[in-house]
BALOBA-1460 file (C-alpha; in Angstrom, 3 decimals):
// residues 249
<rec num="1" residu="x" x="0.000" y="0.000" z="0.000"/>
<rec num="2" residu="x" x="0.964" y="3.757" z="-0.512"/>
<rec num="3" residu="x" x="-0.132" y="6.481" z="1.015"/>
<rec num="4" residu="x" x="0.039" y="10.117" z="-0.481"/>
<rec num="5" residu="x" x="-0.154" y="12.637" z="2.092"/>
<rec num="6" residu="x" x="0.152" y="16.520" z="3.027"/>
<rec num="7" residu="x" x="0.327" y="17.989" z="6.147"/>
<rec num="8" residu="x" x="1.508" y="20.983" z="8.038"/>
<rec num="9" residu="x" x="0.562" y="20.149" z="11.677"/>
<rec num="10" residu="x" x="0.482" y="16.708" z="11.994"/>
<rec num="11" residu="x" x="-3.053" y="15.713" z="11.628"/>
<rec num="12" residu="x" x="-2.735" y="14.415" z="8.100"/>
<rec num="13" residu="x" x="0.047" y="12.531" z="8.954"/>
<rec num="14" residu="x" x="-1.407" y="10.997" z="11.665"/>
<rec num="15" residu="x" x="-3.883" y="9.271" z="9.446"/>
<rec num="16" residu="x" x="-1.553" y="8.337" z="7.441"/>
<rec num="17" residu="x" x="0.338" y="6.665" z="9.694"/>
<rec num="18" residu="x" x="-2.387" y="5.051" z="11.258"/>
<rec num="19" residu="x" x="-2.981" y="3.704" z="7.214"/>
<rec num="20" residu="x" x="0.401" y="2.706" z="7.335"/>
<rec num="21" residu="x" x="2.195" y="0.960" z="4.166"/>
<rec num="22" residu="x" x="4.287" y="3.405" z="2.176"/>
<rec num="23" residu="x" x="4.551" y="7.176" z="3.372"/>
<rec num="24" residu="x" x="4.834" y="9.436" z="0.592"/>
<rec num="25" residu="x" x="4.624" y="13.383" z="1.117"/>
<rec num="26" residu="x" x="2.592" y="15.163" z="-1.841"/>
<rec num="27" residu="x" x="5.131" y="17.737" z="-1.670"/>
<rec num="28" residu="x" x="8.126" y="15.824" z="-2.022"/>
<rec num="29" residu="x" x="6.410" y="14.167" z="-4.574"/>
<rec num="30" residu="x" x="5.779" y="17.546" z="-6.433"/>
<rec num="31" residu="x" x="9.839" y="18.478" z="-6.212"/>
<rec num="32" residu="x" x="11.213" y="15.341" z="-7.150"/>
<rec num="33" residu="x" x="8.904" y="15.412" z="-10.286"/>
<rec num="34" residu="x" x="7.593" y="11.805" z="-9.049"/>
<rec num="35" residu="x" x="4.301" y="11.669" z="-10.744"/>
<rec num="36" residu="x" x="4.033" y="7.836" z="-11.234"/>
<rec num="37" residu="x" x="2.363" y="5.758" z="-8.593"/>
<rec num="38" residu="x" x="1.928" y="2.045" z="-8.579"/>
<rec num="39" residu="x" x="0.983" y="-0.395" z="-5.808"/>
<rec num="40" residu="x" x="-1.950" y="-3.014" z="-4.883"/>
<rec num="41" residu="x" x="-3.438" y="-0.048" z="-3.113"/>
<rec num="42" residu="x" x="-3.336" y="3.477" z="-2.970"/>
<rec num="43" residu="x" x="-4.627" y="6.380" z="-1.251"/>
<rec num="44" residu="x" x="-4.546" y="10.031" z="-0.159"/>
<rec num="45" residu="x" x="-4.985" y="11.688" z="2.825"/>
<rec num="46" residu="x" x="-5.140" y="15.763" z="2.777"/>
<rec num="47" residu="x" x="-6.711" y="17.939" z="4.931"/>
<rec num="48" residu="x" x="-9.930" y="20.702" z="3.423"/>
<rec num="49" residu="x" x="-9.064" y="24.314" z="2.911"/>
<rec num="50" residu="x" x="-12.093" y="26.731" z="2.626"/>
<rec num="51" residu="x" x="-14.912" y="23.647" z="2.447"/>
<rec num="52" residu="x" x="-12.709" y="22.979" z="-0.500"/>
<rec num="53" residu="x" x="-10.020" y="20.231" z="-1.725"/>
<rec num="54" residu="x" x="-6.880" y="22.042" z="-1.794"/>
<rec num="55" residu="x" x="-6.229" y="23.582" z="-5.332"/>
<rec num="56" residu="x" x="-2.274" y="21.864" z="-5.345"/>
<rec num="57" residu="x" x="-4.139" y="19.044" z="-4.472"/>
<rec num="58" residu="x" x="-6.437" y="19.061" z="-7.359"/>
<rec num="59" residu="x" x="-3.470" y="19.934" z="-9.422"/>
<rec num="60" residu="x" x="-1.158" y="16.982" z="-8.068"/>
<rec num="61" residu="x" x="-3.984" y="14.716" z="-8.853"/>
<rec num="62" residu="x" x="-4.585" y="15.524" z="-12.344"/>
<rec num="63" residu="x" x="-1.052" y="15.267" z="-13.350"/>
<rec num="64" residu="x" x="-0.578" y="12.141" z="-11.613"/>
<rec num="65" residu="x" x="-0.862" y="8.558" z="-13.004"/>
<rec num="66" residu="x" x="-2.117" y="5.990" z="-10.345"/>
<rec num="67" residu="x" x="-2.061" y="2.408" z="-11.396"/>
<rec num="68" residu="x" x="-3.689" y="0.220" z="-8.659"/>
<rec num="69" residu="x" x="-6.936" y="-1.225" z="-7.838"/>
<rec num="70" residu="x" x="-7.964" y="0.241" z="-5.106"/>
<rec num="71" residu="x" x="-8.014" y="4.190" z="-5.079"/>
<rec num="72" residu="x" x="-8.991" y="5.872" z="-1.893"/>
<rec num="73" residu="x" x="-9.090" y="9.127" z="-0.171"/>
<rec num="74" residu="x" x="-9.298" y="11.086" z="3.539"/>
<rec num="75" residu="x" x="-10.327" y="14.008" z="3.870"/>
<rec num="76" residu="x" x="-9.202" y="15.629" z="7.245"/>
<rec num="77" residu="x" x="-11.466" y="18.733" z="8.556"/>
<rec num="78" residu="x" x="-11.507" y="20.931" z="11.815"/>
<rec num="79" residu="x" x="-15.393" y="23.092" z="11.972"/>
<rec num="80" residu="x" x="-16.770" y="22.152" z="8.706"/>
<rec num="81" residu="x" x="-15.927" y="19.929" z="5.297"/>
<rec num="82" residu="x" x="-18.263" y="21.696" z="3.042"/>
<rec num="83" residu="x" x="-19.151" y="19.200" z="0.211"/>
<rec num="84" residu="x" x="-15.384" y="17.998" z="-0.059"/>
<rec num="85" residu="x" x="-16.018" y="14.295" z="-1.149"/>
<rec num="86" residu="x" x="-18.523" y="15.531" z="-3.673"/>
<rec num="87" residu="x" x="-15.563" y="17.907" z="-5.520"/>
<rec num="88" residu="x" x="-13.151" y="15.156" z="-5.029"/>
<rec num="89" residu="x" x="-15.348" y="12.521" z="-6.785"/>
<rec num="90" residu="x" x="-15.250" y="14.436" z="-10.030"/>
<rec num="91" residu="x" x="-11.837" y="14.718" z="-9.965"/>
<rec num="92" residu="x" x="-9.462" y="11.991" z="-12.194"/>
<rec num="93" residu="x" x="-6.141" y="11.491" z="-12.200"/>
<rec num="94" residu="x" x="-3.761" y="11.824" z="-15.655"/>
<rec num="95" residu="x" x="-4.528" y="8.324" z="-16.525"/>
<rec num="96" residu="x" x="-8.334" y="8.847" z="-15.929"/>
<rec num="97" residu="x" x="-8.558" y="6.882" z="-12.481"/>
<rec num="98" residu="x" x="-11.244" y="7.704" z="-10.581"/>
<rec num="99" residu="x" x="-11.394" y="7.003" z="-6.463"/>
<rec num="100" residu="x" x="-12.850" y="3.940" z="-5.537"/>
<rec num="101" residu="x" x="-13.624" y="5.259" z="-1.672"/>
<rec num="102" residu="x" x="-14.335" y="8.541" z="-0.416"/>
<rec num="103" residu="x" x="-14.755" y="9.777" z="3.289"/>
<rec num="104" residu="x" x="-13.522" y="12.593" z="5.694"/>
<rec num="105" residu="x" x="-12.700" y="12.831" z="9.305"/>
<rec num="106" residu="x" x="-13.290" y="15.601" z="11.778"/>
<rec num="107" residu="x" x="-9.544" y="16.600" z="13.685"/>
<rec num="108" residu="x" x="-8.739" y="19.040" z="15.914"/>
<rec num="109" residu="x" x="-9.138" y="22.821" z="14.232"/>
<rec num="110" residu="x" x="-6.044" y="24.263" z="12.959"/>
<rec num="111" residu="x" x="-6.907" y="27.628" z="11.494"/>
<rec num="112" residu="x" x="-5.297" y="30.194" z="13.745"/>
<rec num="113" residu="x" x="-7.697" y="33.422" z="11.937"/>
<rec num="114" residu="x" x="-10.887" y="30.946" z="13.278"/>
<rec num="115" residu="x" x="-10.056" y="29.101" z="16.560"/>
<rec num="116" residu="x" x="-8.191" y="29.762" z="19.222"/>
<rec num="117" residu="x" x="-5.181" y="26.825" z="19.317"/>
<rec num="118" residu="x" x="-5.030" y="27.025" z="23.111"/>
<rec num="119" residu="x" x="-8.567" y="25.039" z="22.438"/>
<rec num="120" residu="x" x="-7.972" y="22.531" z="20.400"/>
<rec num="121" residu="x" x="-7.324" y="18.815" z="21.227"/>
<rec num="122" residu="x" x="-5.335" y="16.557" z="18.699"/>
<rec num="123" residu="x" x="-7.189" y="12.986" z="20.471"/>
<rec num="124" residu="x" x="-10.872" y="12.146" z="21.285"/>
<rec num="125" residu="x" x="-12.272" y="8.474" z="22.044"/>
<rec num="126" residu="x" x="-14.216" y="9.599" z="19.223"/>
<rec num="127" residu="x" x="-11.908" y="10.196" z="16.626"/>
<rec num="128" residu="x" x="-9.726" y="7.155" z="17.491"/>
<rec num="129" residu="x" x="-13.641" y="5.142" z="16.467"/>
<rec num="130" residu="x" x="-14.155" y="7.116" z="13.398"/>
<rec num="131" residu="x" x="-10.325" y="6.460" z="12.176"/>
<rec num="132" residu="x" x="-10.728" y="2.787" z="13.228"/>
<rec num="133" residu="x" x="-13.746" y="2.524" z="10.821"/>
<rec num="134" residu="x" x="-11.854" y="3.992" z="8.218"/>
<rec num="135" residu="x" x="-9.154" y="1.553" z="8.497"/>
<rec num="136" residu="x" x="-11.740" y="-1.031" z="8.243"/>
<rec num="137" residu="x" x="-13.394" y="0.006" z="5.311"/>
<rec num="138" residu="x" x="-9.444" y="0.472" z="2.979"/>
<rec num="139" residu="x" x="-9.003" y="-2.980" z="4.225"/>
<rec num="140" residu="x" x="-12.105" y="-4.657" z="3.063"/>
<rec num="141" residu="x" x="-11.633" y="-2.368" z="-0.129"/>
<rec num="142" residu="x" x="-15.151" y="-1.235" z="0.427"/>
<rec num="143" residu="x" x="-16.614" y="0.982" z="-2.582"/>
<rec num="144" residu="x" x="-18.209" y="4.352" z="-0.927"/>
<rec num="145" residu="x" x="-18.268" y="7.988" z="-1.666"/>
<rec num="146" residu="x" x="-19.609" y="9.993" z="1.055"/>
<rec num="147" residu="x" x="-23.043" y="11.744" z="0.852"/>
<rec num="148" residu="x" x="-22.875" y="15.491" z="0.746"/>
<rec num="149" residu="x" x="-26.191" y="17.141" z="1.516"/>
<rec num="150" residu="x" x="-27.461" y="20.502" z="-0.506"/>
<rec num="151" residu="x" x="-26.358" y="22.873" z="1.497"/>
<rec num="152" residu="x" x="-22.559" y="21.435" z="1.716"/>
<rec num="153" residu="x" x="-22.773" y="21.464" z="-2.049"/>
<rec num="154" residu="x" x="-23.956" y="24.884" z="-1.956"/>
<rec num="155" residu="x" x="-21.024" y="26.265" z="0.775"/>
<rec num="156" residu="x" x="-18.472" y="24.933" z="-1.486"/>
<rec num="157" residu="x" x="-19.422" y="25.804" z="-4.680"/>
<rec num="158" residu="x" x="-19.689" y="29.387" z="-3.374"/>
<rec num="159" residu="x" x="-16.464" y="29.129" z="-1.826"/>
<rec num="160" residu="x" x="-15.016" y="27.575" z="-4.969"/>
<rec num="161" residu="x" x="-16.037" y="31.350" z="-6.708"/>
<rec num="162" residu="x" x="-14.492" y="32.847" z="-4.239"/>
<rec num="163" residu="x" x="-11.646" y="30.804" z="-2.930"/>
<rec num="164" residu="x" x="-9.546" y="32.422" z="-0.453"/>
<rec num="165" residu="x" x="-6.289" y="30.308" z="0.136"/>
<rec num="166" residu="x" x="-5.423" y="29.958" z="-3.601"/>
<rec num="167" residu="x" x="-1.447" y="29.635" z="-4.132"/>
<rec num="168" residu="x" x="0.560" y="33.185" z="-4.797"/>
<rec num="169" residu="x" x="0.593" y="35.663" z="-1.867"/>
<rec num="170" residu="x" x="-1.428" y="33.691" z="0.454"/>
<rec num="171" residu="x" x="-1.310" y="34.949" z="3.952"/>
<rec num="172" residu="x" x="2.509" y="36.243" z="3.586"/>
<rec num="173" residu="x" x="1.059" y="39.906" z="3.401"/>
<rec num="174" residu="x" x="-0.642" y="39.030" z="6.578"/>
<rec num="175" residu="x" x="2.237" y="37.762" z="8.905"/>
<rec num="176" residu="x" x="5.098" y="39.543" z="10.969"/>
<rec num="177" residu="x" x="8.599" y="37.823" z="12.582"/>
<rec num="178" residu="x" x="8.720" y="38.846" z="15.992"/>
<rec num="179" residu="x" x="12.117" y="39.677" z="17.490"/>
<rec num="180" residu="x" x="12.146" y="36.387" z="19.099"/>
<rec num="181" residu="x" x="12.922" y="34.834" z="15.923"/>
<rec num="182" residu="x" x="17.031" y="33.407" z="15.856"/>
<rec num="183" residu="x" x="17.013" y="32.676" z="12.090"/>
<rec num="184" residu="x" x="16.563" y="28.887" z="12.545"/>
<rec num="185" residu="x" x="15.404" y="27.992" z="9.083"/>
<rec num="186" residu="x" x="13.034" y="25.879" z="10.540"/>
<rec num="187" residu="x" x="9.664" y="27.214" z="8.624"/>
<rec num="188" residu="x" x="12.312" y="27.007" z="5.474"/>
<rec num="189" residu="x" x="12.088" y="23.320" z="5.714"/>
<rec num="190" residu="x" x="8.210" y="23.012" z="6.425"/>
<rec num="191" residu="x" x="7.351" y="25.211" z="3.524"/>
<rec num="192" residu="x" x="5.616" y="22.828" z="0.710"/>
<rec num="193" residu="x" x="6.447" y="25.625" z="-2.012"/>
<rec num="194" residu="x" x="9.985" y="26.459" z="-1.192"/>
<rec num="195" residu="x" x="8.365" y="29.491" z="-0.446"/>
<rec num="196" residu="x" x="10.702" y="30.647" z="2.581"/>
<rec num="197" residu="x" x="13.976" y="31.672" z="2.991"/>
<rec num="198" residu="x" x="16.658" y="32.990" z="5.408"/>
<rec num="199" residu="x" x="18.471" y="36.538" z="4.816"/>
<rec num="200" residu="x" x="20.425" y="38.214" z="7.206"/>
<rec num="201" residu="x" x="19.083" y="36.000" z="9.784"/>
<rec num="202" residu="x" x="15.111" y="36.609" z="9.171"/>
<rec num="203" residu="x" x="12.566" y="34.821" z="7.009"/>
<rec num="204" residu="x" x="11.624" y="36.223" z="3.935"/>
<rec num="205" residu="x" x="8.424" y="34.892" z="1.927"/>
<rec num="206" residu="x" x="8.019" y="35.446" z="-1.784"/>
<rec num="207" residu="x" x="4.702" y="35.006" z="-3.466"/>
<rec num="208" residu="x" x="4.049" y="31.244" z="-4.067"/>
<rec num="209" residu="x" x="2.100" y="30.275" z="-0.220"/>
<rec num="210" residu="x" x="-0.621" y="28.205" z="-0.326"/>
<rec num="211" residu="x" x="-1.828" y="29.369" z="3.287"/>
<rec num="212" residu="x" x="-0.839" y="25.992" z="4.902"/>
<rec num="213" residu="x" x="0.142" y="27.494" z="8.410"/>
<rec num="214" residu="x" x="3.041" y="25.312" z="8.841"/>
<rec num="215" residu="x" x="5.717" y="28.233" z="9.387"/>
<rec num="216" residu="x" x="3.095" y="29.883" z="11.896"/>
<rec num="217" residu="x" x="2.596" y="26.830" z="13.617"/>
<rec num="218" residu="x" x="5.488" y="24.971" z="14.071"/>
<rec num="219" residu="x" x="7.898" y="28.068" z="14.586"/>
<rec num="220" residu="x" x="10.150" y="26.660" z="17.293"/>
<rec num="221" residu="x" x="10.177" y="30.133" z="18.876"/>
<rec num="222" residu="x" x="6.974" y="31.009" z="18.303"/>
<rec num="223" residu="x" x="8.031" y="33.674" z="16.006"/>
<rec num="224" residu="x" x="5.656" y="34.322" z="13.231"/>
<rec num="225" residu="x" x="2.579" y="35.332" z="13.416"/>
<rec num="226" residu="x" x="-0.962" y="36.108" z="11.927"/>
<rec num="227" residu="x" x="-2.331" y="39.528" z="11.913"/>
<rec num="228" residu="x" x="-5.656" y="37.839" z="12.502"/>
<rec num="229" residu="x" x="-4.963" y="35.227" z="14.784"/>
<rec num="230" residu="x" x="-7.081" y="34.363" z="17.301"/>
<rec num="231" residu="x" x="-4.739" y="34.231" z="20.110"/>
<rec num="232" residu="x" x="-0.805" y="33.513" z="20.250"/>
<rec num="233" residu="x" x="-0.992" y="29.320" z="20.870"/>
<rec num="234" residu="x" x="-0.231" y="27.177" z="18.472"/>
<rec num="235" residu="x" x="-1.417" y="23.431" z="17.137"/>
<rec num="236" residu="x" x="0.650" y="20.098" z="16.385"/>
<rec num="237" residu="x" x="-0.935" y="16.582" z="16.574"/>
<rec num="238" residu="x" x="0.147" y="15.496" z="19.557"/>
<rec num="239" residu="x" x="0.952" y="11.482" z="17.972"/>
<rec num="240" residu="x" x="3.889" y="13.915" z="14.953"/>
<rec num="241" residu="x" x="7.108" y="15.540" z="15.786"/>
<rec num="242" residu="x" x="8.309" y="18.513" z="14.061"/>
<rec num="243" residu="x" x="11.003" y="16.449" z="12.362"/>
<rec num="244" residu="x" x="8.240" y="14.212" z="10.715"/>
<rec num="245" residu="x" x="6.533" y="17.296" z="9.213"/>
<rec num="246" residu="x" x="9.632" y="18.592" z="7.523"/>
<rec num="247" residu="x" x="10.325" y="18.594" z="3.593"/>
<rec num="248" residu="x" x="13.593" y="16.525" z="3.041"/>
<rec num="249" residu="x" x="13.685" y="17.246" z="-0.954"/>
């Protein structure tokens, strides 16, 4: 089995890991031009941004062939998935594969300009069922595309008019570096897009974010932060280290 997966605190990765098999980052993937995938089974796990599938997402998809025979998907949401499984569903890869099984899964919230981190929990009896049942269903290769109802469909599709994390200047003209920053090049090596880098000791972001949040969360120091945030915590699933989340390629 292979799993594709993005994440930028943990949550993603979580389910992945909890998949198991082979561990492949999307982004990596994206760098080292790897757009061939091949095993018995295959899936991805990403998380929803604005009731929406991800546009890099969407684009990693359609330019990737996936041989297998068993295509599935996680979706990974904090408040609200919008009609995420429904977008998804009409979405094929280069080769024209189309997912076999469909679902998402309610995590902790990790949108710092909506919740307040300090609230969040990364582990619930609840979520360790739901995940359990997912796992059941990839390994009985069950067939199932979750229902959407007519007002998700509507939220996304207006939010897919309108979509406000699309890659370009993201949230960079909406974050500062503190003076507590030491020029660790961490949030260099959790950027996805190579977005990031270190002059004269400071981050500096060019113009090709996709609003992850990994730099604001996972700042060692606590250094960067949101002009909108709801308060100064921050989020990592608490089952990921920081080194796990980084971008080796």
């Amino acid at each position: 089995m292979t799993v594709l997966y993005f994440s930028s605190t943990g949550n993603c990765l979580y389910v992945a890991k909890r998949i198991g098999g082979r561990l492949l980052s999307i982004p990596e993937c994206i760098h080292e031009e790897n757009f061939e995938i091949e095993d018995t089974e295959v899936g991805l796990v990403f998380p929803v941004y604005g009731l929406c599938v991800p546009p890099f997402i969407v684009e990693f998809i359609e330019k990737t062939s996936i041989t297998t025979t068993y295509l599935f998907a996680v979706a990974t949401y904090g408040f609200f998935p919008g009609a995420v499984c429904g977008q998804l569903s009409g979405i094929r890869t280069k080769n024209g594969r189309s997912f076999d099984y469909i679902n998402r899964l309610k995590m902790a919230e990790n949108c710092i300009t909506f919740s307040d981190m300090a609230k969040q929990k990364g582990d619930s009896k609840k979520q360790q069922t739901q995940i359990d049942e997912l796992l059941a269903d990839i390994t009985d290769h069950k067939r199932f595309i979750r229902e959407d109802s007519p007002f998700k469909k509507l939220m996304t599709k207006n939010h897919l008019k309108n979509y406000e994390f699309e890659t370009g200047v993201g949230i960079t003209d909406m974050i500062s570096v503190s003076a507590d920053c030491v020029g660790c090049g961490t949030c260099v090596s959790l950027c996805p897009m190579k977005n990031i880098s270190i002059v004269g000791g400071s981050p500096i972001f060019d113009s090709n974010c996709i609003s992850c949040g990994a730099c604001l969360q996972n700042c060692p120091r606590n250094a960067i932060h949101h002009r909108k945030e709801k308060s100064s915590a921050r989020y990592r699933n608490p089952h990921v280290s920081l080194e796990e989340l980084k971008i080796t390629s």
